[in-house]
N, C-alpha and C positions, 0 to 999 in steps of 0.2 A: 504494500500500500504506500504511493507517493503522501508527500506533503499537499499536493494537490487535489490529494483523495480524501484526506485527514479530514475530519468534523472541526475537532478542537484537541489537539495532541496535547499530553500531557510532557514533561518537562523531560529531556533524555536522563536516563539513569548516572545516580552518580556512577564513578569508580569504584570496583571495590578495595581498591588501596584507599579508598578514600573515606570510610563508611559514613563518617559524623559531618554531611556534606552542610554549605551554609545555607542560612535563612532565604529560602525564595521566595521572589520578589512577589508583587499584587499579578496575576495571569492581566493580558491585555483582553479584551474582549474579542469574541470569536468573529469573524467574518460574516460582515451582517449583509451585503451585498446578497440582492435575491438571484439567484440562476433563472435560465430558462426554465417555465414551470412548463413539466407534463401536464397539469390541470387544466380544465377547460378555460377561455381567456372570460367567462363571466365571474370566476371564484376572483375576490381580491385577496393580492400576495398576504401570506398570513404573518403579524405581528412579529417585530424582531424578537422580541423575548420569548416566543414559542422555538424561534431557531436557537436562540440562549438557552433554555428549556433543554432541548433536544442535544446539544454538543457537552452538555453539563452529565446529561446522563451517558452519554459515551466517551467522558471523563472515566467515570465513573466504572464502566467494564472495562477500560483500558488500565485503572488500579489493579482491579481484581484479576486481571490475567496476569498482571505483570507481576504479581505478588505469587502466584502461585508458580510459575516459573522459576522463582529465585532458591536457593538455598535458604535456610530458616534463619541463618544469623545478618545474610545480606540481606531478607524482607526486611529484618525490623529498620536497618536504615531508611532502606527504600519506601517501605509503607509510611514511614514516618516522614518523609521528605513529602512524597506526594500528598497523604493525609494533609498535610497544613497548608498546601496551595491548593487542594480541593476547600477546604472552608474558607478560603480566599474566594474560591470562583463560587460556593453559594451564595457567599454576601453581597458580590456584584452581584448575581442571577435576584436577591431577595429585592433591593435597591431598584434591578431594572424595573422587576414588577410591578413595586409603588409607582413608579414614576410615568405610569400608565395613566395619566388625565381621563381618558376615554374609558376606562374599562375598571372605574369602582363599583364592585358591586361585591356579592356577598363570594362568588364563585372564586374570585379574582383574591379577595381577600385569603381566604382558606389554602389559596394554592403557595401565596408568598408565606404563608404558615407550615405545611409542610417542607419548604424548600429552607424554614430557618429551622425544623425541627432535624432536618439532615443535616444542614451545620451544626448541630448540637452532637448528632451521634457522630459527625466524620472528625469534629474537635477532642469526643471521648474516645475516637478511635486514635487516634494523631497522639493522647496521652498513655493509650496502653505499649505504642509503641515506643514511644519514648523509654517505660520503664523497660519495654523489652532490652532496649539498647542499655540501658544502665546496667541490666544485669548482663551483657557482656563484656562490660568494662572494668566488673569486680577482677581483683587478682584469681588466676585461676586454682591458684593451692586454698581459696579460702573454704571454708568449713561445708559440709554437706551440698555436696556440687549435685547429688541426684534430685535433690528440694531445689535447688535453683534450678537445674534444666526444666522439671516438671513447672516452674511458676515461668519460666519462660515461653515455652510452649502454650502454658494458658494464655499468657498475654497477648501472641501472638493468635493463636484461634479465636478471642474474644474480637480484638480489631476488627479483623476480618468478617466474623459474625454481624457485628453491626454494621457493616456497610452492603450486606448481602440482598439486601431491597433498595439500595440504593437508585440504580437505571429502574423500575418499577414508578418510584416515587417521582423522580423529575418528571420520565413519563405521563403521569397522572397530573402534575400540575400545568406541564402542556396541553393536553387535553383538556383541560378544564379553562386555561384562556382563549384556547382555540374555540372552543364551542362557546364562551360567553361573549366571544371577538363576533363570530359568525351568526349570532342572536341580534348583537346590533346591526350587523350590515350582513341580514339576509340574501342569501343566493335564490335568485326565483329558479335557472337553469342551472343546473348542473352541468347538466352535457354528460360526455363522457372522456376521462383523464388518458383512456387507453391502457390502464392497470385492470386485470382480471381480479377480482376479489380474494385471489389465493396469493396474488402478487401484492396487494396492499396488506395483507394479512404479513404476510413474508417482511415487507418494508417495516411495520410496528413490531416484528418479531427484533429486527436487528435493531431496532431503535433503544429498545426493554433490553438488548445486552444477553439475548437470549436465543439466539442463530449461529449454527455453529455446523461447517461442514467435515465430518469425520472420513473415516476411509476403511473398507473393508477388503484385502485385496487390492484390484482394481477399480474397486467399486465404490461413489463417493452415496455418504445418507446423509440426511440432515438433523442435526438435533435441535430440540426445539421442545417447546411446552405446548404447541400445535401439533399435534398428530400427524395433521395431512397435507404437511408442506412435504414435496418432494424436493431431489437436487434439479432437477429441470426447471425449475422455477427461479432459485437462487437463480441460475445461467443467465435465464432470460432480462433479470433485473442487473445482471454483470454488464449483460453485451450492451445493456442501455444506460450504462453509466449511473445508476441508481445505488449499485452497493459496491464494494470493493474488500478484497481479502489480505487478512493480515495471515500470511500466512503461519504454518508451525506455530501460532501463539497462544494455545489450548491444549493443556495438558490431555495424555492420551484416554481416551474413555477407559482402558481397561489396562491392566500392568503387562509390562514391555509392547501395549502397542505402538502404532506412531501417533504422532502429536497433532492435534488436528486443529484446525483454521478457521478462524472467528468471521465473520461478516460482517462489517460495518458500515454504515452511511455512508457517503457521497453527499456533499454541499446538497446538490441538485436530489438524492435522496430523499437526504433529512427536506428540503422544499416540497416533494411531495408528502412526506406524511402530515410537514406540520398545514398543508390545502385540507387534508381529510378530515384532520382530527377533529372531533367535535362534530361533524359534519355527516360522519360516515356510519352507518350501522357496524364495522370494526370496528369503532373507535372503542380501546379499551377499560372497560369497568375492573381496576384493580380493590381490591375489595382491604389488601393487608397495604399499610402503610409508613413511614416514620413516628415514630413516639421516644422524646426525650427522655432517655432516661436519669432518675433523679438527681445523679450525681455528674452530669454533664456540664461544660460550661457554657452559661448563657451568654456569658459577657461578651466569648470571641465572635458572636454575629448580633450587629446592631439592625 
């Protein structure tokens, strides 16, 4: 996957001669310029902060792959490095939403709510890692190393756990401005986008951080929480510039298989999901969401 393919790339990995890398900076904002829409020309282009929305959650599967890739004592750097410019990019994504004149309402509201209660859990994630790293930094002769490995491994599994709905939730508050975006400035015509209902399904599939093409043999399937996406479908939205493959960046479905290949937006992708959303009988009802838990910090998103 080019830089040209990339939604909103997260930051390249430190060194690992380097583990304790420094404070990254505020993320710049994602590339808000609208592509050519596959949508019909009566949909109006949909809201920058739905595309903010949408790169935020593919932030977001771009942690979690990249975490589970790594060795366990390079995650904690590295989750920990990413962790703190992800609650960077909620607080701009929180910020954009108020700053919505057009679109106060209660929908709109609730969604810049989940997106701060994910700053809450990706800031308690950002500290579990941290202590991971501290307990690599004890002298290694000190006292009861099989109690530190096991509180290290906690740490490191808890992070990770709370950020595991993460692309679900940005998703969800995309959808919910899209559809209160497309209430005020109703579509009489639809038309048609030229996406099959299995291809739009596919598009919201890699959106959620949840399209994943494995390999059996010669033979490529697709994983997914959708049953009835095949890999001809994935193709179809390849050859149209809609999704693009990282490749090898998916640990292998099953032990010593090979490694299998994430699917991700495309600028021009994520433009047609964020035309649909709201909009579409696909558009997704996620039912589980972010909830702060009590010992998170609220302070790091205003």
């Amino acid at each position: 996957m080019t830089d040209d393919d990339a939604l909103f790339s997260l930051p390249d990995a430190p060194s690992p001669t380097a583990p304790d890398p420094p404070p990254l900076p505020a993320p710049a904002p994602p590339t808000l310029a609208v592509p050519a829409l596959p949508a019909p020309a009566e949909a109006s282009p949909p809201p920058p902060v739905v595309m903010r929305l949408l790169a935020l959650a593919d932030q977001f599967t771009q942690h979690t792959d990249g975490l589970a890739r790594l060795r366990p004592a390079y995650a904690a750097a590295r989750g920990h490095a990413s962790a703190q410019f992800l609650v960077s990019a909620c607080t701009q994504a929180v910020q954009a939403i108020q700053e919505q004149p057009a679109l106060k309402a209660a929908p709109v509201n609730e969604a810049a709510l989940r997106i701060k209660q994910l700053g809450y859990l990706t800031a308690e994630g950002a500290r579990h890692f941290a202590g991971a790293k501290a307990l690599l930094a004890l002298p290694a002769t000190g006292s009861a190393p099989e109690a530190r490995a096991r509180e290290f491994d906690r740490l490191i599994t808890v992070a990770q756990e709370l950020l595991v709905l993460a692309p679900d939730t940005a998703l969800e508050a995309a959808a919910s401005i899209a559809a209160e975006a497309g209430r005020r400035a109703p579509v009489t015509t639809m038309g048609s986008s030229g996406l099959s209902p299995a291809e739009q399904t596919a598009l919201q599939s890699a959106a959620r951080g949840d399209l994943v093409i494995g390999f059996s043999g010669d033979r490529e399937y697709v994983e997914s929480r959708e049953p009835a996406l095949r890999a001809g479908v994935v193709h179809s939205l390849e050859q149209r510039g809609l999704v693009a493959r990282e490749i090898a960046s998916v640990q292998p479905a099953f032990d010593g298989g090979p490694p299998q290949d994430r699917i991700r937006l495309t600028l021009t992708g994520a433009t047609a999901v964020a035309v649909h959303l709201g909009r579409s009988p696909r558009t997704p009802h996620l039912a589980t969401s972010a909830v702060a838990p009590p010992h998170a910090a609220p302070s790091r998103i205003r």
